[in-house]
C-alpha positions as a Python dict, from the first residue, in 0.01 Angstrom:
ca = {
    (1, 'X'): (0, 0, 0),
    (2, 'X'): (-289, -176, -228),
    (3, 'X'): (-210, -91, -566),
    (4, 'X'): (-430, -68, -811),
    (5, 'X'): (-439, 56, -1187),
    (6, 'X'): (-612, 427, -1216),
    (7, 'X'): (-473, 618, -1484),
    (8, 'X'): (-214, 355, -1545),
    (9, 'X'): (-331, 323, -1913),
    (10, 'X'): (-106, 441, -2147),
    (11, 'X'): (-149, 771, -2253),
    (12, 'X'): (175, 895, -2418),
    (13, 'X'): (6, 978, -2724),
    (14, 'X'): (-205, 1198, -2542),
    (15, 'X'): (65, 1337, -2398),
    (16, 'X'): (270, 1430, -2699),
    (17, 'X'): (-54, 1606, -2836),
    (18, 'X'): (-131, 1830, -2511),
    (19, 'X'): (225, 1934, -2500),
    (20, 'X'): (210, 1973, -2851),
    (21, 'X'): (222, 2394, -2846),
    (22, 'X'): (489, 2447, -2564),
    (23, 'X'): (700, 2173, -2760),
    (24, 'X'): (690, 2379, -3126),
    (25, 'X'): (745, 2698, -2933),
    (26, 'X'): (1031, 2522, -2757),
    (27, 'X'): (1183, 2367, -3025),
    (28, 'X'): (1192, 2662, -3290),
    (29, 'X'): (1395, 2878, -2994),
    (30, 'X'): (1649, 2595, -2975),
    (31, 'X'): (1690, 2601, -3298),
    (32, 'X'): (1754, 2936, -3339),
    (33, 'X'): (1995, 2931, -3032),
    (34, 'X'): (2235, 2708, -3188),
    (35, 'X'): (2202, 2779, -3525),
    (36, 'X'): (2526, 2770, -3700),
    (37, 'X'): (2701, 2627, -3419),
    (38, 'X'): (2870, 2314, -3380),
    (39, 'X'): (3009, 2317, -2996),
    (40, 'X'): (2819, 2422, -2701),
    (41, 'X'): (2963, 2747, -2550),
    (42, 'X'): (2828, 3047, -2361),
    (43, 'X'): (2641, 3217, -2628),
    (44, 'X'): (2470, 2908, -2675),
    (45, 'X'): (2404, 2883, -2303),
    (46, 'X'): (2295, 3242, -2271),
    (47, 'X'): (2055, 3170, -2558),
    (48, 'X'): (1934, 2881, -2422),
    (49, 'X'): (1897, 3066, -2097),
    (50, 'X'): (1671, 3264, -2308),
    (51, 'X'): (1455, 3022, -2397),
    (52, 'X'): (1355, 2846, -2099),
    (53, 'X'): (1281, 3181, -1948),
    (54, 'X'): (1052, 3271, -2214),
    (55, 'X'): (924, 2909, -2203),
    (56, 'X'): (796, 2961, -1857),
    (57, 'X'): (1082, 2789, -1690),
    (58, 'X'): (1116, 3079, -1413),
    (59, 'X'): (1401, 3230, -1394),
    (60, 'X'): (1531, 3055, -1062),
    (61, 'X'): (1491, 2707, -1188),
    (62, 'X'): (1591, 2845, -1546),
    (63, 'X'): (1926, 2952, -1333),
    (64, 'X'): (2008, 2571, -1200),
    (65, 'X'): (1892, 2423, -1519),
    (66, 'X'): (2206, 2600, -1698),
    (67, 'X'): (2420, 2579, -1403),
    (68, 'X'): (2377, 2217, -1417),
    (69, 'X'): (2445, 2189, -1812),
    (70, 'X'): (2762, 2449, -1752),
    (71, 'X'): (2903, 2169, -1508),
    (72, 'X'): (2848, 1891, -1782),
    (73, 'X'): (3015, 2113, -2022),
    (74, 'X'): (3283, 2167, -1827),
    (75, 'X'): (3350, 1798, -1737),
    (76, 'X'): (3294, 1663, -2105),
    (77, 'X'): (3528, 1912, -2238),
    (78, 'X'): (3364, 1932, -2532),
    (79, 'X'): (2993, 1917, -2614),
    (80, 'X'): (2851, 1905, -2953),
    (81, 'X'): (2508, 2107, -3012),
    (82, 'X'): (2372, 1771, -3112),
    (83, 'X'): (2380, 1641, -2757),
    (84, 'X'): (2246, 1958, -2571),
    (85, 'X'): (1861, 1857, -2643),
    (86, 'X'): (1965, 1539, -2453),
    (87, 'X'): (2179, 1672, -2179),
    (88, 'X'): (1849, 1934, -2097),
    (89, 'X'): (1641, 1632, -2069),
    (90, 'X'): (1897, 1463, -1883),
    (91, 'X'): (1889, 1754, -1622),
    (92, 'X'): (1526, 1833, -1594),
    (93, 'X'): (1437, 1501, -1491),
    (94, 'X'): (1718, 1502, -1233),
    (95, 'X'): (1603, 1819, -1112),
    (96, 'X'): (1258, 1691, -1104),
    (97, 'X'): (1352, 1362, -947),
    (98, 'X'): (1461, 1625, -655),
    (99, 'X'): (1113, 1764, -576),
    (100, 'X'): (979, 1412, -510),
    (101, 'X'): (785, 1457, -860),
    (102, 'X'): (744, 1069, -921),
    (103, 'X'): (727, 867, -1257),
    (104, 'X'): (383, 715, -1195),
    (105, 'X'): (260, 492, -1364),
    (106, 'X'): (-65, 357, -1150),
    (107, 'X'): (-172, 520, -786),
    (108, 'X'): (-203, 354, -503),
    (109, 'X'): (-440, 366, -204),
    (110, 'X'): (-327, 345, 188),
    (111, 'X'): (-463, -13, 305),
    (112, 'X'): (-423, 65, 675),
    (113, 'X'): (-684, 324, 678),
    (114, 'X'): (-1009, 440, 464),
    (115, 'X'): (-1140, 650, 312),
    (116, 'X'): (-854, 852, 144),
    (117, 'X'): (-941, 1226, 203),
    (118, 'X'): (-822, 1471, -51),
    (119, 'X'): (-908, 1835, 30),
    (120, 'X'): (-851, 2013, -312),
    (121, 'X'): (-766, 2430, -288),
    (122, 'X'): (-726, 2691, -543),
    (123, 'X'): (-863, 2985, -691),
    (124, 'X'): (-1207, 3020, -902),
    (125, 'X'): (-1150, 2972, -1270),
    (126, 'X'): (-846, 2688, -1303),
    (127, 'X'): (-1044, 2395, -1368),
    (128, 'X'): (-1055, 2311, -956),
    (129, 'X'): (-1397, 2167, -987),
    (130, 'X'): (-1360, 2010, -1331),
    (131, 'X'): (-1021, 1862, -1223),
    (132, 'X'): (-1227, 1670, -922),
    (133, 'X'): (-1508, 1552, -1159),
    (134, 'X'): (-1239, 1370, -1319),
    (135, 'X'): (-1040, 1268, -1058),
    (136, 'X'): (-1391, 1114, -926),
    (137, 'X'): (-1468, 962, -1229),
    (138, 'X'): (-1132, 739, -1296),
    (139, 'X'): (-1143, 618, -914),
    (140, 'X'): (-1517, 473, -966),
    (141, 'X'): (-1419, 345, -1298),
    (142, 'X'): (-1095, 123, -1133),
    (143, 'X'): (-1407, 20, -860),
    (144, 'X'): (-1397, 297, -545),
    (145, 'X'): (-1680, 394, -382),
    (146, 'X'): (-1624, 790, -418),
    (147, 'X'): (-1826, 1076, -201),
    (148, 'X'): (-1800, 1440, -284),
    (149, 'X'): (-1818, 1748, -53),
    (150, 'X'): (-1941, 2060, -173),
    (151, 'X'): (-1767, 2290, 24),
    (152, 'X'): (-1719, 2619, -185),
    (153, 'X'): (-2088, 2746, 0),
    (154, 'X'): (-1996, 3086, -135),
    (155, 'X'): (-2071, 3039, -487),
    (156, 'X'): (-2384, 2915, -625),
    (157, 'X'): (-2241, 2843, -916),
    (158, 'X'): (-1946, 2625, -758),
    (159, 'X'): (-2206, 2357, -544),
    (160, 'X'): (-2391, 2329, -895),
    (161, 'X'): (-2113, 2218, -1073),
    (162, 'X'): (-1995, 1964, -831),
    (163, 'X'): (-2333, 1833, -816),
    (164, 'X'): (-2343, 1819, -1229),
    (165, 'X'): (-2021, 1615, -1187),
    (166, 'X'): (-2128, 1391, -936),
    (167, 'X'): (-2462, 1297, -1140),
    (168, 'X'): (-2246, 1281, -1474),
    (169, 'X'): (-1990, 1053, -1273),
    (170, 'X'): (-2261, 856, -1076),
    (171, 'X'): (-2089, 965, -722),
    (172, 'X'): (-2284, 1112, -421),
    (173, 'X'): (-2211, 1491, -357),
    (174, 'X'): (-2295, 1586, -9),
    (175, 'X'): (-2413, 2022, -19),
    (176, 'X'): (-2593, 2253, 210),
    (177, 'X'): (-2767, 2561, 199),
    (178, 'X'): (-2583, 2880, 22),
    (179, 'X'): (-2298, 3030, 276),
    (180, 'X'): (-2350, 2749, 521),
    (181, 'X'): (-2022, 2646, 732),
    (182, 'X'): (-1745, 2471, 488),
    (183, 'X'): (-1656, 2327, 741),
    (184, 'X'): (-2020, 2189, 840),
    (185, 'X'): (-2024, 2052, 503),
    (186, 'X'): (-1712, 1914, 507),
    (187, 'X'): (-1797, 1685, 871),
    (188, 'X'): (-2151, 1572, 688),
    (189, 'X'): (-1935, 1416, 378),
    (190, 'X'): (-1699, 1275, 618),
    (191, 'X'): (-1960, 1105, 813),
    (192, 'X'): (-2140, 1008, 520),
    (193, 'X'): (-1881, 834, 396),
    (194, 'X'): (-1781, 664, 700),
    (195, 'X'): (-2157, 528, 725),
    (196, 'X'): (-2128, 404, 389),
    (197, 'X'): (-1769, 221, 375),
    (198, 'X'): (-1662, 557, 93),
    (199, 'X'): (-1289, 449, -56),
    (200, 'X'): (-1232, 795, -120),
    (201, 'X'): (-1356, 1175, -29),
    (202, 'X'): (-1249, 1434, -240),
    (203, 'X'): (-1381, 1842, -80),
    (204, 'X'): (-1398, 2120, -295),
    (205, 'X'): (-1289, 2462, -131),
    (206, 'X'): (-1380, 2804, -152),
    (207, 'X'): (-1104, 2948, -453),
    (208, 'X'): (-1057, 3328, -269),
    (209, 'X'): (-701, 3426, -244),
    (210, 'X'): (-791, 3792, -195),
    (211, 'X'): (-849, 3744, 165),
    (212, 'X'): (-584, 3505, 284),
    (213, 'X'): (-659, 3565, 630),
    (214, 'X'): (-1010, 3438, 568),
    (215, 'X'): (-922, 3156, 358),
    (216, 'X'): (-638, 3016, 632),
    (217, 'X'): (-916, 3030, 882),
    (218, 'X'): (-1138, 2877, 698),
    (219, 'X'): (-898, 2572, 601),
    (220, 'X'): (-752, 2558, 935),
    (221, 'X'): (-1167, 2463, 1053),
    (222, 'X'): (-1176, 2241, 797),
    (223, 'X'): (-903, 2008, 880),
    (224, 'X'): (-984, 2048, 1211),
    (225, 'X'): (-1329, 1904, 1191),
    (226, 'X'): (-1194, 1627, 907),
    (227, 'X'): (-1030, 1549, 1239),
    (228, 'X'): (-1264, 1432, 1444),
    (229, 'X'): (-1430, 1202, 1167),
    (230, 'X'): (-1113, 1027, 1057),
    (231, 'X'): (-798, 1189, 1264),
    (232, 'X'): (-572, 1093, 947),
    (233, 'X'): (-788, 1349, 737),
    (234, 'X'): (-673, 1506, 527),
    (235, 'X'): (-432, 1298, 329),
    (236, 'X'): (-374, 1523, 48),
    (237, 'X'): (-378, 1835, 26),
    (238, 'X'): (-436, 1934, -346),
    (239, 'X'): (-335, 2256, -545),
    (240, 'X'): (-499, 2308, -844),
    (241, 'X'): (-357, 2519, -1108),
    (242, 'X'): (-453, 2686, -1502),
    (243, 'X'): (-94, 2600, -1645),
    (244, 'X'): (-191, 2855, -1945),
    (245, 'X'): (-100, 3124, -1715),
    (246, 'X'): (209, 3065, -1706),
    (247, 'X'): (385, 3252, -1458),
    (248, 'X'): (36, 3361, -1274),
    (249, 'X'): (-20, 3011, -1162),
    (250, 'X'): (327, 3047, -977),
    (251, 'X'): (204, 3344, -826),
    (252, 'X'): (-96, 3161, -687),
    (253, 'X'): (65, 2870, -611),
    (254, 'X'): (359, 3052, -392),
    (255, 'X'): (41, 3263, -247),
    (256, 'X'): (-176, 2931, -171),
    (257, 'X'): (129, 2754, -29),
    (258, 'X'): (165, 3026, 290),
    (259, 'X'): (-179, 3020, 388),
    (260, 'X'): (-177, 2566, 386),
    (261, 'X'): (32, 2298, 362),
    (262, 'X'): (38, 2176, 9),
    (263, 'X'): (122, 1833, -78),
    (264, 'X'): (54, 1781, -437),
    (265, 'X'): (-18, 2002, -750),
    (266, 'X'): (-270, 1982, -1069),
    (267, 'X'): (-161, 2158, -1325),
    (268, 'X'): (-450, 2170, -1598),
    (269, 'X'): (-528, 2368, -1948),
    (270, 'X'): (-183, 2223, -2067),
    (271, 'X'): (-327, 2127, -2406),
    (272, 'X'): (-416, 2453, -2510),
    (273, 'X'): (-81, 2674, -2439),
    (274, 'X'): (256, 2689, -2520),
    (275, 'X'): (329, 2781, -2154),
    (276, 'X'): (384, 2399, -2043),
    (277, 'X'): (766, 2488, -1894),
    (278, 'X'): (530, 2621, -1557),
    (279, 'X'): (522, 2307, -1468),
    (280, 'X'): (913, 2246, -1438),
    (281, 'X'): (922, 2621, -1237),
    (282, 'X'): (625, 2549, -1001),
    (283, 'X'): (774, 2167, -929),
    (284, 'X'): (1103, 2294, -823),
    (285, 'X'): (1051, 2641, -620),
    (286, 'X'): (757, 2491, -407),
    (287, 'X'): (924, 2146, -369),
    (288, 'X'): (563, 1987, -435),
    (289, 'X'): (516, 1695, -660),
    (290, 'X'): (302, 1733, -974),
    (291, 'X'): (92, 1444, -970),
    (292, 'X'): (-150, 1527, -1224),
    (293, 'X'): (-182, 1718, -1540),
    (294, 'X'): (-458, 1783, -1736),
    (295, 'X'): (-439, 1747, -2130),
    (296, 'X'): (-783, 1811, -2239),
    (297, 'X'): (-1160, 1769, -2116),
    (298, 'X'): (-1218, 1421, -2160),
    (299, 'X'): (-1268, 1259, -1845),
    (300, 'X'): (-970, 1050, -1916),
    (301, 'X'): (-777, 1321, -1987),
    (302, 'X'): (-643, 1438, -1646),
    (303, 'X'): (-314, 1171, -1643),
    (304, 'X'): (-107, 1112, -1351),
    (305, 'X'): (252, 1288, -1410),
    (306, 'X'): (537, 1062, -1551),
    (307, 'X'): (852, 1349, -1519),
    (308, 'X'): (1004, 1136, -1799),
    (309, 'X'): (760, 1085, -2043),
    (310, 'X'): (665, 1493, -1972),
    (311, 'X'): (1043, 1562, -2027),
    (312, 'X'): (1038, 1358, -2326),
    (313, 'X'): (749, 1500, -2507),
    (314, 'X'): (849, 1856, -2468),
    (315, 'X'): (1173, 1818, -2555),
    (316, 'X'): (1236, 1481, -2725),
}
């Protein structure tokens, strides 16, 4: 693998900031859950139970989270309300750790094979095209020759957008006609960017969940074709989704994940909720790695996901 260092900057602060509402929202229901107490014991833990739900934990994960600081409590004996902020940490991460959610700090790039092919999916609204303007924009800046594919034919709106992106970033952005073939456009960036020696092609897909049958169609054609451009293509399959809506993006993203194969997940809008526990939910009933989040819209402000650091600033 040739390493190299995109988003490897350090962006804590950034962090800290964008997480900023879930972490007051957190913090003031802890509080309140072990007021007066000294010693964790159940009320705390229902309480706390409480919280996560309401943070937008999920109840499922919310369920392991607890069962996991029940079986620390147990084996400690005793365990002071002090030490439960650390213990959750403690336990998140682990649980994260579990979902192949990765502390990255720089991203790397096969070296056997080029380009890398990222076919990006979900729904109209969640910062999808936004999220691969960005994504373009911090691969050309650590030196990759990026191509674009405008693939989401059925909206006007959609193709102009990418194309915005593409002339803001300085990348190519291969289109067609309104409701021409996805799939057709799809083949023409792949063998664009095989003429011109492309690092990495990142396709933007139609966002309509309301006909699943449709949309699994259509993706199925579009790998297929990726396929006889590069046979490795795609891959990464990409979910993007509008952490703000909390327990709607889980919805989607359980919804998105029978109709395609998911291998990674964008979570975006974190900055401006206090819904930022999705992400913990999402990670751990798909079994899909966040790799990115986004904290803002500056173009450096989609940051690859560090399951520590994220632990840290919501609860640390």
């Amino acid at each position: 693998m040739a390493f190299f260092g995109i988003f490897g900057k350090d962006k804590k602060e950034t962090l800290d900031k964008g997480l900023e509402k879930t972490k007051q929202s957190v913090f003031e229901k802890i509080a309140r859950a072990v007021a007066g107490k000294d010693k964790v014991d159940d009320e705390i833990l229902d309480n706390l139970e409480e919280v996560l739900v309401t943070s937008d934990v999920g109840v499922d994960t919310t369920l392991k989270i607890i069962e996991r600081i029940e079986e620390r409590v147990a084996r400690d004996k005793y365990v002071s309300t002090a030490e439960l902020n650390k213990i959750l940490r403690e336990e998140i991460v682990a649980l994260l750790a579990e979902n192949n959610t990765q502390d990255n700090e720089s991203w790397s790039l096969p070296s056997d094979h080029k380009p890398y092919v990222i076919l990006v999916v979900g729904v109209n609204g969640v910062g999808k095209t936004t999220t691969i303007g960005k994504l373009a924009y911090q691969f050309k800046e650590a030196g990759k020759k990026v191509y674009l594919g405008a693939a989401d034919t059925f909206r006007a709106a959609a193709v102009e957008q990418l194309v915005i992106w593409g002339e803001r970033v300085g990348v190519p952005v291969i289109k067609q006609q309104m409701g021409a073939d996805p799939a057709s456009v799809a083949f023409d960036t792949l063998s664009s960017a095989k003429a011109n020696g492309a690092d990495v092609v990142i396709i933007d897909t139609a966002g309509r969940l309301h006909n699943k049958v449709n949309l699994m169609n259509e993706l199925k054609k579009i790998k297929e074709v990726m396929k006889k451009v590069f046979p490795e293509a795609p891959d990464e399959i990409m979910l993007v989704l509008d952490g703000s809506t909390g327990q709607n993006a889980f919805e989607q993203a359980k919804q998105f994940s029978a109709v395609t194969q998911i291998s990674s997940l964008a979570i975006t809008k974190l900055d401006g909720t206090a819904k930022g526990g999705v992400v913990i939910g999402i990670s751990d009933q798909l079994k899909v790695p966040v790799k990115y989040i986004g904290l803002g819209e500056g173009m450096h402000d989609l940051q690859l996901f560090n399951r520590k650091e994220f632990v840290d600033s919501l609860f640390g």
